[in-house]
VOPAGU-2260 file (C-alpha; in pm, 1 decimal, decimal comma):
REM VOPAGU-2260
SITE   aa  ch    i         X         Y         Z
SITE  UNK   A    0   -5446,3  -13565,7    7723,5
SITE  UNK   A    1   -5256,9  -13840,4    7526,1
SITE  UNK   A    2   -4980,2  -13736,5    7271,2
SITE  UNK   A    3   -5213,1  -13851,0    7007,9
SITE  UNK   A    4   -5438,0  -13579,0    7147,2
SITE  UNK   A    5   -5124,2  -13297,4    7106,4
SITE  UNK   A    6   -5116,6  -13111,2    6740,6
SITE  UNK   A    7   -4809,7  -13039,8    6572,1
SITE  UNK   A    8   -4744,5  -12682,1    6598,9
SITE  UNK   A    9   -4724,0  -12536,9    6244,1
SITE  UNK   A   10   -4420,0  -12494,1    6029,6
SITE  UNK   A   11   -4450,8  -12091,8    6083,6
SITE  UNK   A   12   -4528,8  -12078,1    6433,6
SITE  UNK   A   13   -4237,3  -12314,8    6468,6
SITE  UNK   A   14   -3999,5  -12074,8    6246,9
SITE  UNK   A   15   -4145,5  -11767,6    6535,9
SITE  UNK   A   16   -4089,6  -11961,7    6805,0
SITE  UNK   A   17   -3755,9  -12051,8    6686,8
SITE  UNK   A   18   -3690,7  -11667,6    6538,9
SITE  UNK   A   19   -3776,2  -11571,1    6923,6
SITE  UNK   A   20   -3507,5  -11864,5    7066,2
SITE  UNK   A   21   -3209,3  -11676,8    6851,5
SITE  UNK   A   22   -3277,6  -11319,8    6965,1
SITE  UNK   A   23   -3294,7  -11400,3    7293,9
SITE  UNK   A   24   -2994,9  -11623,5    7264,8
SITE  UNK   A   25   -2813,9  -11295,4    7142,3
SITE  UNK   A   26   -2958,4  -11075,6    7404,1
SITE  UNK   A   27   -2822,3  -11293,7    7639,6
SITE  UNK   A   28   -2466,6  -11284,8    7498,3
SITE  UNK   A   29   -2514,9  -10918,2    7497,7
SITE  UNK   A   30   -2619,2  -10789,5    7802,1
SITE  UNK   A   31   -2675,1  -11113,0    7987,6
SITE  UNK   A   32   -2956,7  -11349,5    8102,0
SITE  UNK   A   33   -3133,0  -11048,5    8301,8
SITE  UNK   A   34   -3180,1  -10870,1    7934,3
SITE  UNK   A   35   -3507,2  -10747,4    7946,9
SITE  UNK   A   36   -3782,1  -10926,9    7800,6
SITE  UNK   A   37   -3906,7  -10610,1    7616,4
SITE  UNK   A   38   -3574,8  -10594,7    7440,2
SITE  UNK   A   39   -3559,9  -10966,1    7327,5
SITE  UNK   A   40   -3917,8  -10893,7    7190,2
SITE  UNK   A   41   -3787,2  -10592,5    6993,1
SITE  UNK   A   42   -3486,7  -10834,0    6840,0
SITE  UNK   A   43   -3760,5  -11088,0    6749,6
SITE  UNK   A   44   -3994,2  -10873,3    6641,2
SITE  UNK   A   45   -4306,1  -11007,9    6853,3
SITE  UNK   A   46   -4460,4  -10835,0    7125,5
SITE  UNK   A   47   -4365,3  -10901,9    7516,9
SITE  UNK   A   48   -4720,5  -11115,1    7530,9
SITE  UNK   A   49   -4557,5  -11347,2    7251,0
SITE  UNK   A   50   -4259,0  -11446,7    7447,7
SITE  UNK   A   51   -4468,2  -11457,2    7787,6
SITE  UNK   A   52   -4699,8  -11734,9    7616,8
SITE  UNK   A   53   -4462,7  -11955,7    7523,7
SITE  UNK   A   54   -4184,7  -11910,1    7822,4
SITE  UNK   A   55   -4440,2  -11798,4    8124,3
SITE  UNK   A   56   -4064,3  -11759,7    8338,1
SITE  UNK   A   57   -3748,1  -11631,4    8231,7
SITE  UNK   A   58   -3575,2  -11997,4    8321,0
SITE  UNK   A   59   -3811,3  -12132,8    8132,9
SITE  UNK   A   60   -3674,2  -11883,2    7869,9
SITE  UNK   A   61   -3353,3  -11951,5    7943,0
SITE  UNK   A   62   -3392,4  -12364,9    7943,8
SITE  UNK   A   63   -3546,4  -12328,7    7596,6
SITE  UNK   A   64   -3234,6  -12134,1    7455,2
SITE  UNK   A   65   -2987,1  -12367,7    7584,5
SITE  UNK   A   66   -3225,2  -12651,0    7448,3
SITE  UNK   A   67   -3217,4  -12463,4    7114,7
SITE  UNK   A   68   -2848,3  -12392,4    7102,9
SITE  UNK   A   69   -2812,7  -12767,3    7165,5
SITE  UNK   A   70   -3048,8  -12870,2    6913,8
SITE  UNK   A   71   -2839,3  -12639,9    6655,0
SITE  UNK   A   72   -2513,4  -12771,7    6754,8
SITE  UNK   A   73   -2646,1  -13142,5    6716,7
SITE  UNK   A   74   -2784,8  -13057,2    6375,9
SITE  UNK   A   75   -2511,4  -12911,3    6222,2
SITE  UNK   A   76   -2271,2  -13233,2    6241,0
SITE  UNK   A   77   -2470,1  -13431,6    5971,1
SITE  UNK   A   78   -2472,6  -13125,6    5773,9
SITE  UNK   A   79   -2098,6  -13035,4    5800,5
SITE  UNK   A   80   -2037,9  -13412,7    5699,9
SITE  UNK   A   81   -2224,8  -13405,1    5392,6
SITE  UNK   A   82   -2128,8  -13068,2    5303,1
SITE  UNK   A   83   -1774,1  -13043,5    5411,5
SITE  UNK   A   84   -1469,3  -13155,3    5181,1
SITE  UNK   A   85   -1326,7  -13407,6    5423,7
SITE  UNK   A   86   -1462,6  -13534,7    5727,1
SITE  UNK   A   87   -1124,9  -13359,0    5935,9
SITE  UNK   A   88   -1272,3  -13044,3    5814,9
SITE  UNK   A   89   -1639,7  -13126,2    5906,5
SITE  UNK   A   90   -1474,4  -13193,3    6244,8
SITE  UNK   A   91   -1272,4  -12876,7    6242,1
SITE  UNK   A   92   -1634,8  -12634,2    6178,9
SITE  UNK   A   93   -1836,1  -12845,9    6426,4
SITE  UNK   A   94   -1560,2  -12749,6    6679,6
SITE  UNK   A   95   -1567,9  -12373,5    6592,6
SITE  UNK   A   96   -1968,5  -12440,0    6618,2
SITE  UNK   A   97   -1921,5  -12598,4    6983,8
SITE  UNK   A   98   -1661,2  -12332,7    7072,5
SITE  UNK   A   99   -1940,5  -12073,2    7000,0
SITE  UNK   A  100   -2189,3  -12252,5    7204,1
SITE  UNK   A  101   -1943,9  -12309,0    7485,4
SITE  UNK   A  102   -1845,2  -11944,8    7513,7
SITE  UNK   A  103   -2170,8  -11821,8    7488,8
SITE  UNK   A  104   -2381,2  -12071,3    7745,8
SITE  UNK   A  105   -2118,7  -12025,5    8027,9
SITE  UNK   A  106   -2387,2  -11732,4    8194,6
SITE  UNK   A  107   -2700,8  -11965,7    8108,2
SITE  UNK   A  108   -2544,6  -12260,9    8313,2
SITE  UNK   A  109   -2433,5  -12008,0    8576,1
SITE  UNK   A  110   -2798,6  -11909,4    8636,9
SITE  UNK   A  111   -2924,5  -12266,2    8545,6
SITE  UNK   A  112   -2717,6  -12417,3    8830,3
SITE  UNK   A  113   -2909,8  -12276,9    9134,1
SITE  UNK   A  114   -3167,1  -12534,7    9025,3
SITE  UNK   A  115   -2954,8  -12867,7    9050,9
SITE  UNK   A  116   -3178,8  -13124,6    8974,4
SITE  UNK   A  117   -3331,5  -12882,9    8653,2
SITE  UNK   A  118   -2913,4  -12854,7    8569,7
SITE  UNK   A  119   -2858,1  -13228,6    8578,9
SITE  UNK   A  120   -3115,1  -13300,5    8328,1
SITE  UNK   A  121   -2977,7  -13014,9    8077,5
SITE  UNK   A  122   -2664,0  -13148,6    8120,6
SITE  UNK   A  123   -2782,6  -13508,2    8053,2
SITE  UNK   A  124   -2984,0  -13355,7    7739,1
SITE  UNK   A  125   -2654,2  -13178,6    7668,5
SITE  UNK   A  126   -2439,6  -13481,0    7629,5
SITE  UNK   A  127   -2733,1  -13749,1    7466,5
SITE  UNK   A  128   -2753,0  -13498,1    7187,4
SITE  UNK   A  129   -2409,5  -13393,4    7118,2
SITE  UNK   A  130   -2173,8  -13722,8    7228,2
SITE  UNK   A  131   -2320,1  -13943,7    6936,2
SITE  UNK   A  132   -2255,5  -13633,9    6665,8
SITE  UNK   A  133   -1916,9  -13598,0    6781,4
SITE  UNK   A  134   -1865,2  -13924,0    6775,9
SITE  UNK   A  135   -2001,7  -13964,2    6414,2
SITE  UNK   A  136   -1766,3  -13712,6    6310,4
SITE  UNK   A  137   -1467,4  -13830,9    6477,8
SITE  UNK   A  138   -1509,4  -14231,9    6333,7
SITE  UNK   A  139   -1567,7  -14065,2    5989,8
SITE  UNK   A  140   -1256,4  -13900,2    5986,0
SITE  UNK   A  141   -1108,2  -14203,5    6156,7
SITE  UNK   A  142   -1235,4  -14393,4    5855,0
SITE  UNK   A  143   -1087,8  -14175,1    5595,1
SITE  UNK   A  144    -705,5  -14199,2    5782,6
SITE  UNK   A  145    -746,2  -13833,2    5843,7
SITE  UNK   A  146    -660,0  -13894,9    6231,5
SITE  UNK   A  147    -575,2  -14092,2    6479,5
SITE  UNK   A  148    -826,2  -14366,2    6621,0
SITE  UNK   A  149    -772,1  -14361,5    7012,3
SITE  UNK   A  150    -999,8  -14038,1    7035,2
SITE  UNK   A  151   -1326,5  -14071,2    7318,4
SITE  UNK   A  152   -1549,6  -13795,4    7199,1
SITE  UNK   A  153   -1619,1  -13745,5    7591,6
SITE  UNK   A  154   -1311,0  -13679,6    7649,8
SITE  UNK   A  155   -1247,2  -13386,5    7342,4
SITE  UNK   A  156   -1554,7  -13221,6    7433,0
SITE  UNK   A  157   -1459,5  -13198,6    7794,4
SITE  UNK   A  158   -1089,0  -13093,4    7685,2
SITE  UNK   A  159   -1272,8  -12812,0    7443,7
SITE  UNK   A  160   -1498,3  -12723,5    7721,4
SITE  UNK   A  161   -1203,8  -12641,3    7952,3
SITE  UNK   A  162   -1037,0  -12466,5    7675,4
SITE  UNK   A  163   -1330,8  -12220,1    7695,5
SITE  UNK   A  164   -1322,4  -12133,6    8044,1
SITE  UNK   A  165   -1085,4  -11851,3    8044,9
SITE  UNK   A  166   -1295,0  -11681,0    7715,8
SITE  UNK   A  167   -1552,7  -11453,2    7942,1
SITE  UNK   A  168   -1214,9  -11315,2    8130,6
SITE  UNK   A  169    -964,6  -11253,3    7880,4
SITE  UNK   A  170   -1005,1  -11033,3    7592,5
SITE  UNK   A  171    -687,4  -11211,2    7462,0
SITE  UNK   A  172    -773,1  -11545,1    7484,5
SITE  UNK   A  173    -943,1  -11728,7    7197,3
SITE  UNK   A  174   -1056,5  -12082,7    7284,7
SITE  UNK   A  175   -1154,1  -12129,0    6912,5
SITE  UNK   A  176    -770,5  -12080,3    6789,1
SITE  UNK   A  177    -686,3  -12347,9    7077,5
SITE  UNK   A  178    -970,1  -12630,2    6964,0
SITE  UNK   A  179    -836,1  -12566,2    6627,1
SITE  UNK   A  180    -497,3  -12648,4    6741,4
SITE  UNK   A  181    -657,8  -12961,2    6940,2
SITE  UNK   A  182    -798,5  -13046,3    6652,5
SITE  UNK   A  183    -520,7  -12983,0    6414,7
SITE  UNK   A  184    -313,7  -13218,2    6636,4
SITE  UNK   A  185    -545,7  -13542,9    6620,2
SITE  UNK   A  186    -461,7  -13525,2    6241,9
SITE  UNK   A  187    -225,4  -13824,0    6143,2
SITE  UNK   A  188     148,5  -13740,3    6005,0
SITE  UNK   A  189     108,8  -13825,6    5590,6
C-alpha cells in the first residue's frame, strides 16, 4: 500500500480518537498504566471494542498517549507565543505545560523502558518535537531583552526534568513552583 493509497481519517474520528488519548492519559495519572481498559472506555465514552481497534495492546495504548501528550506540549508553544503578553510569559506557561507532562509521564516511561529500543525512539520523538519549541520560545524572549541569551534549550529541559523527579514521592514538593523560579531567574535585571 503506498501513502497515496492511505485516507485521511476524518476530522470526527480524529476528535474520538483523540477524546480516547485524554481519558486514558487521566486514567493513567489516576490509578496508573494498569487502569483497566473498561474504565478508560467509560471516561471516553466508547465501548472497550473502540479502544481495542485502534490500540490492539496496552503499550501500544500507552505509546500513543505519550505521543499525544507530546504532540500537545509541542503545540501549545506557538500558541502561548501568539497569545501570551510577552514572550517571558509564553515561556513561563509552556514550562507549567512541560511540568505537567513531566510529572505525569514519569509511570509511562517506567513501563515504556522494558522495551529499550521502543524507549529510544520515544525519547528521540520526545526531544525532535519539543527542543525546536523551546527553543523558539527562548530566542523570542531573547529577542525582546526579556532574558539572558546564553540559555541551550537542552539543557533547561533537562534541568526542569530533574526538577520533577522528586514530584511522585513528595506530597510537598512542587516542581512547577521550582521551574517557575528557574524560569523567573533567566529574566534579565531592568
Amino acid at each position: 500500500m503506498k501513502d497515496s493509497d492511505v485516507r485521511p481519517q476524518r476530522a470526527d474520528a480524529r476528535r474520538n480518537k483523540e477524546n480516547l488519548l485524554d481519558a486514558a492519559a487521566a486514567a493513567f495519572v489516576d490509578a496508573g498504566v494498569e487502569a483497566p481498559v473498561r474504565d478508560i472506555a467509560a471516561r471516553a465514552g466508547v465501548g472497550t471494542g473502540t479502544i481495542y481497534r485502534h490500540f490492539p495492546t496496552r503499550a501500544d495504548l500507552i505509546v500513543a498517549v505519550y505521543r499525544h501528550q507530546v504532540d500537545a506540549c509541542a503545540e501549545a508553544g506557538p500558541d502561548l507565543l501568539a497569545s501570551c503578553p510577552t514572550p517571558h510569559a509564553a515561556l513561563s506557561r509552556w514550562i507549567d505545560l512541560f511540568v505537567d507532562f513531566l510529572v505525569t509521564k514519569h509511570g509511562l516511561a517506567a513501563v515504556l523502558q522494558s522495551d529499550s529500543a521502543g524507549f529510544a525512539t520515544l525519547h528521540t520523538y520526545f526531544l525532535d518535537r519539543l527542543l525546536p519549541v523551546c527553543t523558539d520560545l527562548l530566542e523570542a524572549a531573547v529577542a525582546a531583552g526579556e532574558i539572558r541569551a546564553d540559555v541551550d534549550a537542552y539543557a533547561l529541559l533537562r534541568g526542569v526534568g530533574n526538577l520533577c523527579i522528586g514530584a511522585g514521592t513528595d506530597p510537598r514538593y512542587d516542581p512547577r513552583r521550582l521551574a517557575g523560579l528557574l524560569v523567573t531567574g533567566l529574566r534579565l535585571e531592568r
